[in-house]
MARKE-639774 format. One record per residue: x, y, z of N, C-alpha, C in turn; residue number from 1. Coordinates in Angstrom, 2 decimals, padded with zeros to 5 digits. Layout:
// MARKE-639774
PT / X / Y / Z / X / Y / Z / X / Y / Z / NUM $
...
END
This chain:
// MARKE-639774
PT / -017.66 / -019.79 / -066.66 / -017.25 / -020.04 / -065.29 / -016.66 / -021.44 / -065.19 / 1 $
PT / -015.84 / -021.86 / -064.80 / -015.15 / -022.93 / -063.88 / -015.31 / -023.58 / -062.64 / 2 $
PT / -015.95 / -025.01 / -062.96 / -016.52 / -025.59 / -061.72 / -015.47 / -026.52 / -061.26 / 3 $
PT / -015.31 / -026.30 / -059.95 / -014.64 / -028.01 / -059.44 / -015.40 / -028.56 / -058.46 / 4 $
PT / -015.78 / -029.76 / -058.46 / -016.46 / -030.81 / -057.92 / -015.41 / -031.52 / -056.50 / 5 $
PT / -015.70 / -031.37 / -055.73 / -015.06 / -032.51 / -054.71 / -016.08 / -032.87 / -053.70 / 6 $
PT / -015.30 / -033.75 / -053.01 / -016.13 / -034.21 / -051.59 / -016.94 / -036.03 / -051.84 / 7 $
PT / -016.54 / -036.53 / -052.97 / -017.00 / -037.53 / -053.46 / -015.86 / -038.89 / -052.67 / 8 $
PT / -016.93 / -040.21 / -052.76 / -015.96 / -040.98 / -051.76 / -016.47 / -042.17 / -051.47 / 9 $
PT / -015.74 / -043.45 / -051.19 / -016.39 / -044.85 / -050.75 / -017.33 / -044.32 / -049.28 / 10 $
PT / -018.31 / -044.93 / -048.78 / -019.27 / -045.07 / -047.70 / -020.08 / -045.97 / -047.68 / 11 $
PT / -020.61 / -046.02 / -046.40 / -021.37 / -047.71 / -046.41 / -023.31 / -046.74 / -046.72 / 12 $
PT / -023.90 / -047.72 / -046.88 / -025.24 / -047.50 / -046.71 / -025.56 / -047.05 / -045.25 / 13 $
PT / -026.30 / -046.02 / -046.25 / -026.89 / -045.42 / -044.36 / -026.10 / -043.81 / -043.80 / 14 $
PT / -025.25 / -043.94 / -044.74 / -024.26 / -042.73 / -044.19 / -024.02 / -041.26 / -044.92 / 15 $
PT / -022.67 / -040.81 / -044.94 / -023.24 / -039.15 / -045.74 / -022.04 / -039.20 / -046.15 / 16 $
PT / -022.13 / -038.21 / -047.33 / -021.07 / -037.19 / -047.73 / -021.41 / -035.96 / -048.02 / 17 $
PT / -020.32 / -035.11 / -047.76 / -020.79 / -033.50 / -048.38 / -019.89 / -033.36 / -049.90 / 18 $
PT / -020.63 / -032.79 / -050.81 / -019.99 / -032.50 / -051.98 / -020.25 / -030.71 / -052.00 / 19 $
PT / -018.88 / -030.32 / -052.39 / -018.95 / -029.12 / -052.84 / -018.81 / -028.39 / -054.50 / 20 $
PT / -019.01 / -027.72 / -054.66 / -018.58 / -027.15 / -056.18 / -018.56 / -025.75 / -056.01 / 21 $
PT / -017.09 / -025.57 / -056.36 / -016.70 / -023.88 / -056.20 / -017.06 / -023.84 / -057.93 / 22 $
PT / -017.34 / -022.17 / -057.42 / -016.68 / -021.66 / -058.81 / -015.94 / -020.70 / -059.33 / 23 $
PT / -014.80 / -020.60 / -059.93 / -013.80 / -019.65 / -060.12 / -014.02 / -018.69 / -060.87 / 24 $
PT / -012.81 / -017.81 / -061.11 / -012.70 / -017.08 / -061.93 / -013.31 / -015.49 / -061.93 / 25 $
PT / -014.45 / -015.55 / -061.37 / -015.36 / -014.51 / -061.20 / -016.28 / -014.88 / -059.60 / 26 $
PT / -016.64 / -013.09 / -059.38 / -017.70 / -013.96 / -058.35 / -019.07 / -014.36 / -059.42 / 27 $
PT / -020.08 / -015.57 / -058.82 / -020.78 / -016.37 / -060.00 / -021.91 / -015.79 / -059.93 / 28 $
PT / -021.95 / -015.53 / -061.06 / -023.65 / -014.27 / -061.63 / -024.19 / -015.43 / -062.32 / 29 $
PT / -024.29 / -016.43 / -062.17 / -025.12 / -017.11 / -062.84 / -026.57 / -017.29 / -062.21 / 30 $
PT / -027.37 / -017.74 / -063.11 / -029.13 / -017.84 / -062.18 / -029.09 / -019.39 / -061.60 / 31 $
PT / -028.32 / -020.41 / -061.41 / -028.46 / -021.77 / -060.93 / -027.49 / -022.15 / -060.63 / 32 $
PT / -027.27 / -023.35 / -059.47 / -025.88 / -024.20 / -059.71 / -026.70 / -025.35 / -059.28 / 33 $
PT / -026.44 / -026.52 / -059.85 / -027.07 / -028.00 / -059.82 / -026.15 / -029.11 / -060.04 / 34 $
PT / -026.91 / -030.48 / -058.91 / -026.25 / -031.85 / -058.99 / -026.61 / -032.52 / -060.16 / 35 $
PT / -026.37 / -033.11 / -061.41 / -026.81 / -034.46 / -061.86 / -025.77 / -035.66 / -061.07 / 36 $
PT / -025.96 / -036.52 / -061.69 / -025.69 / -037.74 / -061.34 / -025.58 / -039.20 / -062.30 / 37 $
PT / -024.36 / -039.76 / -062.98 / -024.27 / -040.74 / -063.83 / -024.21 / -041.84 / -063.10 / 38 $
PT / -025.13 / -043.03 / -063.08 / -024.67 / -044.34 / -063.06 / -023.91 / -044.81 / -063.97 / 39 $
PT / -022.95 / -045.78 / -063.86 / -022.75 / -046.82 / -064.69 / -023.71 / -047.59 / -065.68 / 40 $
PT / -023.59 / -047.01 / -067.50 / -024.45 / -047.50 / -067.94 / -025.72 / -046.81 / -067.57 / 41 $
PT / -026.17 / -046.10 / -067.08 / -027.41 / -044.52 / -067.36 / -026.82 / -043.49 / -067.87 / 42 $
PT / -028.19 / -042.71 / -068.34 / -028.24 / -041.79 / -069.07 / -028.08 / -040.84 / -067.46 / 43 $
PT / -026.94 / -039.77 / -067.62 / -026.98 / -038.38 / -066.70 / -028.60 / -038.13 / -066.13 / 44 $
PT / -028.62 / -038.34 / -064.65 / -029.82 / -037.57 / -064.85 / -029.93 / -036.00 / -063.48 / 45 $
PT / -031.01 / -035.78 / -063.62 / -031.02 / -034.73 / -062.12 / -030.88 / -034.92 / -061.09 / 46 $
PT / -030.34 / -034.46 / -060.25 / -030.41 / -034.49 / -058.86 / -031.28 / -033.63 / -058.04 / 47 $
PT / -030.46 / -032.03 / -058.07 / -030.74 / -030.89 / -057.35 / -030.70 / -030.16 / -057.91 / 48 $
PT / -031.38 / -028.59 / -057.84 / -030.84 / -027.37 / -058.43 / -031.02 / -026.00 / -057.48 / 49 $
PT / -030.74 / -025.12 / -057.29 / -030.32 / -023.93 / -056.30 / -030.44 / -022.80 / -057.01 / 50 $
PT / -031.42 / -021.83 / -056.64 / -031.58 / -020.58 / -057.56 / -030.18 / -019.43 / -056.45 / 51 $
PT / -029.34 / -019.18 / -057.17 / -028.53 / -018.53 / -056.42 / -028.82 / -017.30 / -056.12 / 52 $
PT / -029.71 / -016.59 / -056.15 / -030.31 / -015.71 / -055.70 / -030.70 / -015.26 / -054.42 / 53 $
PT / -031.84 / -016.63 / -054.60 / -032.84 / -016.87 / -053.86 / -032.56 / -017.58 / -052.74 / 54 $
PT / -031.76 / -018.58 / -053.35 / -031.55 / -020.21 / -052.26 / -032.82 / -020.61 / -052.51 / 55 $
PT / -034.11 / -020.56 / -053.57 / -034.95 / -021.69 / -053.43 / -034.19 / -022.60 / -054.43 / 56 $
PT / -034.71 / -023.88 / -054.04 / -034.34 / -025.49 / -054.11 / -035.01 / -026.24 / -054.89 / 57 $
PT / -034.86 / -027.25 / -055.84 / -035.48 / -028.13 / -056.11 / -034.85 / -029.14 / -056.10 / 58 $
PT / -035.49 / -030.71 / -056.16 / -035.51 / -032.05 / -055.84 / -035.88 / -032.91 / -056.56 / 59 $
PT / -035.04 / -034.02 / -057.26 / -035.58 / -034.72 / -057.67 / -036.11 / -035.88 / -056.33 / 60 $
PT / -037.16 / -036.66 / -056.95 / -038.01 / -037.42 / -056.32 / -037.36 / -038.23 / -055.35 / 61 $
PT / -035.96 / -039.13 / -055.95 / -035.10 / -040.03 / -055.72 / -034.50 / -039.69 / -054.69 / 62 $
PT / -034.01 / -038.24 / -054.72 / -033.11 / -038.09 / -053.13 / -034.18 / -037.15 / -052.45 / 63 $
PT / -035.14 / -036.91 / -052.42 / -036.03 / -035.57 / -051.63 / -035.52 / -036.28 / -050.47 / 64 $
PT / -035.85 / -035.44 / -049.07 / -035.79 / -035.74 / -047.89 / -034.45 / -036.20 / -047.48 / 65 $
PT / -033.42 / -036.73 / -048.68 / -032.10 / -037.41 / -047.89 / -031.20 / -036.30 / -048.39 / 66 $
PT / -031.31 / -035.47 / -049.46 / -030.31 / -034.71 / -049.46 / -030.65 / -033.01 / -049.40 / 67 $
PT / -029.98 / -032.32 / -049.27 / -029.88 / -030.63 / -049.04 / -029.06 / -030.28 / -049.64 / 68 $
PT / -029.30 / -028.93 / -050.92 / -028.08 / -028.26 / -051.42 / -028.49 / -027.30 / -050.95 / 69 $
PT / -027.32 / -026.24 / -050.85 / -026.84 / -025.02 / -049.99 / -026.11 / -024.15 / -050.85 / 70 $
PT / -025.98 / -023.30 / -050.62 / -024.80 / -022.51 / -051.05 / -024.49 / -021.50 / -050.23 / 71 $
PT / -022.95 / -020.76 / -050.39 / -022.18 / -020.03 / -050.00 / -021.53 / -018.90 / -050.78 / 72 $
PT / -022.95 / -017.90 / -050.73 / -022.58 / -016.43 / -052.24 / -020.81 / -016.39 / -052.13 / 73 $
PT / -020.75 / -016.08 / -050.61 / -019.23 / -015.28 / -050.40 / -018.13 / -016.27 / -050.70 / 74 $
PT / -018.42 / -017.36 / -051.00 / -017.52 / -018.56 / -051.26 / -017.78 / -018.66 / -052.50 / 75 $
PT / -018.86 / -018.74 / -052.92 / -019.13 / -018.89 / -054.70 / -019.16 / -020.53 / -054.88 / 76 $
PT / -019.47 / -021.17 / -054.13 / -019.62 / -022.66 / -053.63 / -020.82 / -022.79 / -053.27 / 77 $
PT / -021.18 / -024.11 / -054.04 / -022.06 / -024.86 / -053.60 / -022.23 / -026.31 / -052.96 / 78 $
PT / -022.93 / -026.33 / -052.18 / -023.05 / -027.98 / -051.76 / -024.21 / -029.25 / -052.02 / 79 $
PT / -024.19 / -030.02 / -051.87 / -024.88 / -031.18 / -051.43 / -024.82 / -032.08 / -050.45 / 80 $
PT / -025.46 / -032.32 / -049.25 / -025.09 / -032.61 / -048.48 / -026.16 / -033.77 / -048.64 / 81 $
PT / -025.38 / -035.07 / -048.53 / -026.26 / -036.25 / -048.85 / -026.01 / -037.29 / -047.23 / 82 $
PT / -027.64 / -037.41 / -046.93 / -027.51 / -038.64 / -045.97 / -028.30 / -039.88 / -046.45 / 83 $
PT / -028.13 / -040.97 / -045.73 / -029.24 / -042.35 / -045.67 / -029.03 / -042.56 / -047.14 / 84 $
PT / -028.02 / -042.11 / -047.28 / -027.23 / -043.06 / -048.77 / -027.43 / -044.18 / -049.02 / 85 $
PT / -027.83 / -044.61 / -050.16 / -027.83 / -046.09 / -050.75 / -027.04 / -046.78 / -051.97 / 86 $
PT / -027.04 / -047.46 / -051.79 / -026.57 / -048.36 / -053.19 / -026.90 / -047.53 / -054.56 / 87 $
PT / -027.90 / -047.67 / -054.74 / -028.25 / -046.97 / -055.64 / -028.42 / -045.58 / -056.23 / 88 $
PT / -027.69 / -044.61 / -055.24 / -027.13 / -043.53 / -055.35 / -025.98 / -043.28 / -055.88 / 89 $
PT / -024.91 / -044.72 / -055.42 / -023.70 / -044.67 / -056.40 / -023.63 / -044.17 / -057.95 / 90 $
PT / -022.54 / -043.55 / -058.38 / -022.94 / -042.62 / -059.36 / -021.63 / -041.53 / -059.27 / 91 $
PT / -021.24 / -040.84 / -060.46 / -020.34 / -039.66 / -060.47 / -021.45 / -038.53 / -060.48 / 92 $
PT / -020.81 / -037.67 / -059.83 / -022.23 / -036.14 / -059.27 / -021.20 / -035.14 / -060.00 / 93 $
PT / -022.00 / -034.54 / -061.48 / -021.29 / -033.54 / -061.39 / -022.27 / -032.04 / -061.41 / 94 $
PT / -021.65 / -031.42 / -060.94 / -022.02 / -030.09 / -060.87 / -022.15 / -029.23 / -061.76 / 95 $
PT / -023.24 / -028.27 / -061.99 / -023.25 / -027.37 / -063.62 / -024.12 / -025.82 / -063.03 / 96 $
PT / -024.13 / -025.19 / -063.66 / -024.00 / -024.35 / -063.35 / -024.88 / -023.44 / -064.44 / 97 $
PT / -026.16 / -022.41 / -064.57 / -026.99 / -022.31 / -065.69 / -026.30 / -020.71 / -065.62 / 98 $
PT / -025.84 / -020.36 / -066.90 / -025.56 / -018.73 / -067.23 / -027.03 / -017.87 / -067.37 / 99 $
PT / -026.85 / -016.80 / -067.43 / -028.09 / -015.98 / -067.75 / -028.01 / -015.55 / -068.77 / 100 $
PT / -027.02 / -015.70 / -069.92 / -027.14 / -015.54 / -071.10 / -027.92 / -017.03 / -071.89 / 101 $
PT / -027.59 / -017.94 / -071.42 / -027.94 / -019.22 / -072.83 / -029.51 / -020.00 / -071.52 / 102 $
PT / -029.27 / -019.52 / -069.81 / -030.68 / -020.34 / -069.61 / -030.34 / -021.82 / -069.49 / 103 $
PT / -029.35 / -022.17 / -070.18 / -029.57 / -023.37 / -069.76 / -028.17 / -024.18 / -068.71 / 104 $
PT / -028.17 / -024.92 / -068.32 / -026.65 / -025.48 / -067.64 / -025.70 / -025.86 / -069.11 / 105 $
PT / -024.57 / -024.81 / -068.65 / -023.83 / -024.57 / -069.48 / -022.07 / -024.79 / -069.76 / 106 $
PT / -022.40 / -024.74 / -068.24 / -020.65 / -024.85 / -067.17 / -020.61 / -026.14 / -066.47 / 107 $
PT / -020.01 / -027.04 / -066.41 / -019.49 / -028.32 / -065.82 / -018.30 / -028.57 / -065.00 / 108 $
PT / -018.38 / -029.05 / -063.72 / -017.49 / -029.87 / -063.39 / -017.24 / -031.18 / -063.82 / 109 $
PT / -016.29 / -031.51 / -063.40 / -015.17 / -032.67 / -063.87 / -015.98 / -033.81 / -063.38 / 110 $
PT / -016.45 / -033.94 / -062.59 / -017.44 / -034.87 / -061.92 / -016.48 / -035.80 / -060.67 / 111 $
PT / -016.97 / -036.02 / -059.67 / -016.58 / -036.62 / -058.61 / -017.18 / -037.78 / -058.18 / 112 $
PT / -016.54 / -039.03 / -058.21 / -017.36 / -040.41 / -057.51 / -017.82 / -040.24 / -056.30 / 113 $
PT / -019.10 / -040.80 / -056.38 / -019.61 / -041.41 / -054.62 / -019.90 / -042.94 / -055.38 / 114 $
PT / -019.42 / -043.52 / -054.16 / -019.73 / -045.29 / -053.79 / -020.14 / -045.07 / -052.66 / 115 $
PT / -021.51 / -045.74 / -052.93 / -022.10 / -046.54 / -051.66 / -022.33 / -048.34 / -051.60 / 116 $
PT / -021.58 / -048.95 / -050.75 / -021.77 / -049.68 / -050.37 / -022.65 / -050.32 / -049.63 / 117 $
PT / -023.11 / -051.61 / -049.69 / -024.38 / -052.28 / -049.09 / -023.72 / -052.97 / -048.01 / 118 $
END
């Protein structure tokens, strides 16, 4: 499958962006679609993940409570909808996507910047 990432963008602290990630090609039979997140100089780590099934959710610790992923079967898109952004959220978010053949995130977007400003 084929992910594209958008919705990434300068913002001040305190504020939001929505990120989306379609996915092409097919409608998406996969069992997950999920945020990581690179700082500058870190190792990739988790964000979010979305059982596309289900719509249950998980969270890493760092954004619980400020962000929400969503999805849209009939769109084949997913979101993140991030508020009370910080500094330290800055970071490229990319999106992946787990097949039901290999289990694990397998499919990648290109990755999209968020800056947050202080």
């Amino acid at each position: 499958v084929q992910l594209q990432a958008s919705g990434g963008g300068l913002v001040q602290a305190g504020g939001s962006l929505r990120l989306s990630c379609a996915a092409s090609g097919h409608t998406f039979s996969g069992t997950y679609m999920g945020w990581f997140r690179q700082a500058p100089g870190k190792e990739r780590e988790f964000v979010s993940q979305i059982r596309w099934s289900s719509g249950s959710t998980v969270y890493a610790d760092s954004v619980k409570g400020r962000f929400t992923i969503s999805r849209d079967q009939a769109m084949n898109t997913a979101y993140l909808q991030m508020n009370a952004l910080k500094p330290d959220d800055t970071a490229v978010y990319y999106c992946g996507a787990v097949s039901v053949k290999t289990g694990r995130y397998d499919s990648w977007g290109q990755g999209t910047l968020v800056t947050v400003s202080s």
